[in-house]
N, C-alpha and C positions, 0 to 999 in steps of 0.2 A: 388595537382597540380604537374605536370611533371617539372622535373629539367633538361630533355633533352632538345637540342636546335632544333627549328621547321624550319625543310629543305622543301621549297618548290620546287617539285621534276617538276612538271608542270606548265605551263606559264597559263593554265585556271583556276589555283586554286587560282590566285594571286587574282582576283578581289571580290570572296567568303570571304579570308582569312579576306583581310583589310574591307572588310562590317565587321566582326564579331570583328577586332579590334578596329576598328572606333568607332561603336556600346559603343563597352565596354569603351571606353576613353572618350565620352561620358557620358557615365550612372552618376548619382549623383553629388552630388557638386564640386568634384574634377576638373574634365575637365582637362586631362591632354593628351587631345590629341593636343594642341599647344607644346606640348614639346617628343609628338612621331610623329608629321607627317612627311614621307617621302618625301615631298613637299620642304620641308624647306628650304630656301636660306641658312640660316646661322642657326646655332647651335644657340639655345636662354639659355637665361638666367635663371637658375633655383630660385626657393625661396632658401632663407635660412629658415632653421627652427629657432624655439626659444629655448633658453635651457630649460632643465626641471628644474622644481622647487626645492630645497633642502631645508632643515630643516630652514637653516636663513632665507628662503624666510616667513615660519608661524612666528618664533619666533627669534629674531636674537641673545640671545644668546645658544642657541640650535645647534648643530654643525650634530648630528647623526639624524636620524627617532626616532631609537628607544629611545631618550631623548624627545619626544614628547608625552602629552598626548593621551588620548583617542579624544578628541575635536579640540586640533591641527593637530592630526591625519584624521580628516577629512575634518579639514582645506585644508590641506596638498593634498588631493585627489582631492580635487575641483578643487586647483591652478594644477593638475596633469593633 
């Protein structure tokens, strides 16, 4: 994927471009085209995410991964 940023250099490319962003913001369970449409009154509210799991989360007193079993270790992947 390009890390350049995408210049719309023509006023007739603009309604192609946003089908194929629309499209893709769309696609799967995400649906994050409420938080890219150019439509937008106002800037919305993003999620927060959840933190990631650490060792205390399988076993609490466990502080590292690698003080984890093989079994808590996939404990550990599941909560991951």
């Amino acid at each position: 994927m390009s890390s350049k940023p995408v210049v719309l250099v023509y006023s007739d490319t603009w309604e192609p471009f946003l089908f194929i962003i629309k499209t893709m913001a769309f696609a799967g369970k995400r649906d994050i085209w409420k938080f890219i449409n150019p439509s937008l009154i106002a800037e919305p509210t993003l999620p927060t995410l959840a933190e990631p799991p650490t060792a205390t989360s399988v076993v609490a007193e466990k502080t590292t991964l690698v003080k984890l079993t093989a079994d808590e270790r996939d404990a550990y992947k599941l909560l991951y």
